[in-house]
Each structure stands twice: as structure tokens, then as C-alpha cells.
N, C-alpha and C positions, 0 to 999 in steps of 0.2 A: 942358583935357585933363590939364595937370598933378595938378589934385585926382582925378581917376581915378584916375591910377597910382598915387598916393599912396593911396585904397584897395586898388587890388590889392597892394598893400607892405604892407599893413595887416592885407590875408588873409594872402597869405603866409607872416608873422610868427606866425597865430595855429598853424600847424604845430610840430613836431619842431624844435628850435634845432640839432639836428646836420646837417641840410638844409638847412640856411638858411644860405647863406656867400656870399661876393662872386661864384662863379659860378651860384649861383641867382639871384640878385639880376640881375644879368647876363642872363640866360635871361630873366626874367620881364620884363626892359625890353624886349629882341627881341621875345619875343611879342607883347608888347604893340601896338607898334610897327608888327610886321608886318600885326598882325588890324586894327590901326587902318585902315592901306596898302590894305588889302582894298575893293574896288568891292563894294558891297551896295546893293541898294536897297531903300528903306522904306515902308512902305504907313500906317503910323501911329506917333504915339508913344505911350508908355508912362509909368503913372503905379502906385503900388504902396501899398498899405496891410499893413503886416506887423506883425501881433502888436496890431492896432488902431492903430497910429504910421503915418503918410503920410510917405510916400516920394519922392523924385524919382527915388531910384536904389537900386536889391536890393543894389548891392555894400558898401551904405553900411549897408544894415540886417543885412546876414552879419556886419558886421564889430562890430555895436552888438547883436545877438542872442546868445545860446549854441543855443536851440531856435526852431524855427519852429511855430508853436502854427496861426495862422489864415495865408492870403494872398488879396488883390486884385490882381487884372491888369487895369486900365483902361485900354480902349485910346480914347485925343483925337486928334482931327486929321484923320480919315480920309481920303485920297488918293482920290476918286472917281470921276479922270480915270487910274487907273491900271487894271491886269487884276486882278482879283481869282479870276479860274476854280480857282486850285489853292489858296486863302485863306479864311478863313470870317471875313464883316463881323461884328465883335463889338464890342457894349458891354464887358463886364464878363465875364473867369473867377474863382470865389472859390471858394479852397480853405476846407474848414471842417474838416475833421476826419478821421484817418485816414487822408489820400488821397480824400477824398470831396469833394465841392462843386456848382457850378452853374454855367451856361454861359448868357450873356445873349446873344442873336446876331442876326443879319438876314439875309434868304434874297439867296440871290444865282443871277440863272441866265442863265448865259452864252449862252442863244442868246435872247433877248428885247431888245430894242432899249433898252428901260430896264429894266437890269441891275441894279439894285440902286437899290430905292425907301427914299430916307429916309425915307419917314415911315408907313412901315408897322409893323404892331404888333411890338413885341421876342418874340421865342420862345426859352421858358428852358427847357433840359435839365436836369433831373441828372446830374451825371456822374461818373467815376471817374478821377483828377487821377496821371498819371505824366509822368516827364521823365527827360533826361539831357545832360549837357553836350555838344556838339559842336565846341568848339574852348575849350581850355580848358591853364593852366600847370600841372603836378604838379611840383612843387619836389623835385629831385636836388642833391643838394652834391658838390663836384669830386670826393670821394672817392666816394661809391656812384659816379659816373659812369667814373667810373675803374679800377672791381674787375677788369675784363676788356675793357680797349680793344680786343683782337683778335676778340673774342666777337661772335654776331648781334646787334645791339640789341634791346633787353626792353623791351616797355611796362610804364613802372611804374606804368599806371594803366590798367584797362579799365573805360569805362564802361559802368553797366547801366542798364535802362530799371526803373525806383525809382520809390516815393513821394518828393514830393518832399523831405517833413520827414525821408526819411533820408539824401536828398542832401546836407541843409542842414548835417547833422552831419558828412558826412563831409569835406565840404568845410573846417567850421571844424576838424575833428580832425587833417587830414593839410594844411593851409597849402595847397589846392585851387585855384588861381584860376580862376575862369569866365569867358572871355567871351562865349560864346554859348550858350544854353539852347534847346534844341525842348523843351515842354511840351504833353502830349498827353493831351486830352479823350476821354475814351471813356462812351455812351451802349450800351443794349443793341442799337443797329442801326446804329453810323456812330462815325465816330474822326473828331475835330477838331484840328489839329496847329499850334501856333506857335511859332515860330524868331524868339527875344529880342535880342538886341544889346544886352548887358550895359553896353556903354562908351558907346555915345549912344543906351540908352533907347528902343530902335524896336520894334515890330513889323516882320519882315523879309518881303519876297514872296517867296515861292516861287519856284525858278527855271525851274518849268517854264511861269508865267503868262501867257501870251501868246507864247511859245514853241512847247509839245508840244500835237498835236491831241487832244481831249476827245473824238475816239471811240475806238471802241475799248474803253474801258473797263472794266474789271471791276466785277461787283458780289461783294464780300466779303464771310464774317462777320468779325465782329466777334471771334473769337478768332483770327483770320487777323491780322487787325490786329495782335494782341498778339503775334503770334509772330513779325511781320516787325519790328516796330518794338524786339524783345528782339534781333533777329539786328542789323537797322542799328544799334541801340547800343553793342553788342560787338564786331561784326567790323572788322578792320581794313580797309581798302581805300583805295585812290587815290581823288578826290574823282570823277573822270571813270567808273570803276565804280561808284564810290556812287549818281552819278544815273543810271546805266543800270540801277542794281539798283532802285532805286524808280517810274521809266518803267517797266518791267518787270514791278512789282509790281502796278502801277494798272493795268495792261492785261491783256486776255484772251492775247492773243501778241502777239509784234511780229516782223521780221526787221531786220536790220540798214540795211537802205536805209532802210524807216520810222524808225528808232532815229538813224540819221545828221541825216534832214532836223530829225526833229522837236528834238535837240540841237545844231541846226548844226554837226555833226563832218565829217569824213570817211565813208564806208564801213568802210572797214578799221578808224578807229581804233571804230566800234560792232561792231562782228564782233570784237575783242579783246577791248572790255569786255564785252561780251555771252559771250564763249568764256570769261572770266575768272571770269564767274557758275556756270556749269557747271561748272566742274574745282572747284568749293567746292562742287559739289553741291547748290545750291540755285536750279537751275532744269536743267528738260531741253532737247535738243536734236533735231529733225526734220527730213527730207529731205535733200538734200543738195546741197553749192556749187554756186552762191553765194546760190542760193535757201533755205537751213536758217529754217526757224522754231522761234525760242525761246519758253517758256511758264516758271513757276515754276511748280514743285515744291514742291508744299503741305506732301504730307508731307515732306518733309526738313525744310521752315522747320519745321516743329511741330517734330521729332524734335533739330534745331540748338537751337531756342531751348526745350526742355524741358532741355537739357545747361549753357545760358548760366543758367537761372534762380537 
């Protein structure tokens, strides 16, 4: 794990030298550290082809790239004994050009008793290749940290939902470090989503997999997708609203007791995050205590994320 960090030290470095001081350095061990700490579980590993050069690790080709020209996402290993309901079984995503690429996959359906046949034919999309970091270092030196200790804290970094060859720049431009990437496929009828693990190389499960129940569900378009996945990339939120905002999103409504079991929470603490959704304006509120049913608010997500773009 050493030679890890010693890549993220290696990102880092490649930022602003007036940001980069012993309390950055410091920070970026914590992170590190922490996200290591972090209970995740992984449905597959990961293998990379960047710039036509094989990979075992992206942070290794950030660090040996200036530009991201082509990429391969090979996912080995597949966990078959695991939930796959909120995951798409995939060979291979290859970015080619643009933001543009192709998506190798295998069907997967959670209520058939054999869930997912290996040896059924691959079905390849074309697709339309965006991403954004979801836990990730932006290097502050103790002086910018320090302009106004009394002040609200400023995110020095909002992430946007990007191609990814312009993420790849801004990362190497501002000393960026990623540990975790959702990259997300988009087809003209269905959005494909995977959550990276930068530091050991996985494909991540989804947390709602074997968790939240698969009714209920929404069917969406596909600029619906774009406009939540532009809102989840920018909005700040607790990790506990984060996933009451995307249960939420997948569902036609839900109320708080469903929102509790299918999260294992409490009531109360889904009726917070769920109240928490609505005073941001991007979902509405009906009937009333303690039976209220919440839905999202289409048009606010369009209207929010035509403002984020």
C-alpha cells in the first residue's frame, strides 16, 4: 500500500508548488488513510489500458500521462456469489474519443433463479462516457487554509459530472488526488454507473444491493439521468442524504418507513434525510405526519443541474 501513497504524492506534486507544503502532505496521508479505513465491498477487479499502455493501476498512468487520449475498464474476477441488482455484469467499458466509447456487458435479472448466466452472448452498447470523483484530496497549503479560520468552510473543489479526458486534466493541473471515481455510461434509453476504488483496483457494489427493494422503481429518461447524476456530482450532502437522494431518485415515491427498512435506519433518521431533500428543492412533499409521501421533482433537477453545468 505504500507504493499507493507514493502515487498519490506523486499526483499531488504534479499541482501548484505553493499548495503543496507539509500540511498538505499531511492531509493527503489522512485521506488516504481514512478512505483506506473505509468498509467497501467489491464485486470485481480492475485492470486499465490508458493511452494503448496496460495498467494495473489509473493512478499510475495520471501520474505518467499529461493527456488521456483513449481508456479500458476491464473488469476480472467477478464475484458471482454476490447481489448484483443495482450493478451491471460487465466485460469491458472503452473510452475512444470525445467522451464517446462502448460498453461490453451481460444481462443480469434479479428475480430468475439463475441470475446471471456466464455464458450467454456479450451485448455491446455504444455509449456516452462521463464521471466524477466521489471521495477524492484537493490540496490546500496551511496558508490558503488559514485566510479566515473564523469563516464557513469553502469547498475548494466542486466536482462536476465531465468527460472524463477533462477530469484527467484537471486533476493533473490542480495536484487532484482521486480515490474514488463513479463513471457513468449513458446509452439513448438506460445509464450504466461504476464506483472505482482507485487504491485497490475494484469495482465497488452498490449499496443498495441486496439491501433496498427493486420495486417500486422508476422508469426514467435518459436526460433525467443526466440531470441527477450533474446534481449528485455537485451537491454537497452527508453521505446518509446522499443515499436517501438516489433511493429516491430510482423510485416512483417512497415514504419514510419504506426509506428506513430498505436503508436499515431508523424512521426518523429517513424522514430527515428525506425533509433534507426537499428544503434543497429537489423533491416534493405530500399528505401529511407521519404518513407524507415523497417523489422527486423533475423539474427542479433539470432547472439545478442546467445552473451546475
Amino acid at each position: 500500500m505504500t507504493d499507493v501513497l507514493e502515487l498519490c504524492q506523486a499526483i499531488l506534486h504534479l499541482g501548484s508548488e505553493e499548495e503543496v507544503d507539509q500540511h498538505a502532505e499531511n492531509e493527503l496521508r489522512r485521506t488516504f488513510y481514512e478512505y483506506r479505513a473505509a468498509q467497501k465491498k467489491s464485486l470485481a477487479s480492475v485492470s486499465y489500458m490508458v493511452n494503448g499502455q496496460e495498467y494495473d493501476s489509473l493512478l499510475k498512468a495520471i501520474v505518467e500521462h499529461e493527456e488521456l487520449e483513449n481508456l479500458g475498464l476491464k473488469f476480472l474476477k467477478p464475484d458471482l456469489s454476490e447481489n448484483w441488482d443495482f450493478n451491471t455484469p460487465t466485460r469491458m467499458l472503452v473510452l475512444m474519443d470525445k467522451g464517446m466509447g462502448v460498453l461490453e456487458r451481460f444481462s443480469y435479472d434479479s428475480f430468475k433463479l439463475k441470475k446471471w448466466d456466464k455464458h450467454q452472448q456479450i451485448q455491446r452498447d455504444n455509449v456516452m462516457i462521463r464521471g466524477f470523483p466521489t471521495w477524492l484530496y484537493f490540496p490546500q497549503s496551511i496558508k490558503t487554509k488559514s485566510i479566515d479560520p473564523l469563516a464557513a468552510p469553502i469547498r475548494p473543489y466542486i466536482p462536476k459530472l465531465v468527460q472524463l479526458e477533462e477530469l484527467w486534466s484537471h486533476i493533473r493541473k490542480n495536484g487532484m488526488v482521486p480515490f474514488e471515481l463513479r463513471v457513468c455510461a449513458y446509452t439513448k434509453t438506460a445509464r450504466y454507473i461504476f464506483d472505482i476504488d482507485l487504491i485497490h483496483n475494484v469495482m465497488l457494489k452498490d449499496f443498495r444491493g441486496g439491501q433496498s427493494p427493486l420495486r417500486n422503481r422508476a422508469q426514467r429518461e435518459i436526460i433525467d439521468y443526466l440531470n441527477f447524476d450533474t446534481v449528485l456530482a455537485s451537491t454537497d450532502m452527508r453521505d446518509l442524504v446522499k443515499r436517501a437522494f438516489i433511493n429516491l431518485f430510482e423510485s416512483e415515491y417512497t415514504n419514510a418507513f419504506d426509506l428506513a427498512h430498505s436503508m436499515h435506519i431508523t424512521d426518523k433518521m429517513a424522514a430527515n434525510a428525506l425533509n433534507a431533500i426537499v428544503t434543497r428543492k429537489l423533491a416534493s412533499k405530500e399528505g401529511s405526519a407521519p404518513r407524507e409521501i415523497y417523489s422527486i421533482d423533475s423539474e427542479a433537477l433539470a432547472a439545478r443541474a442546467k445552473k451546475l453545468a
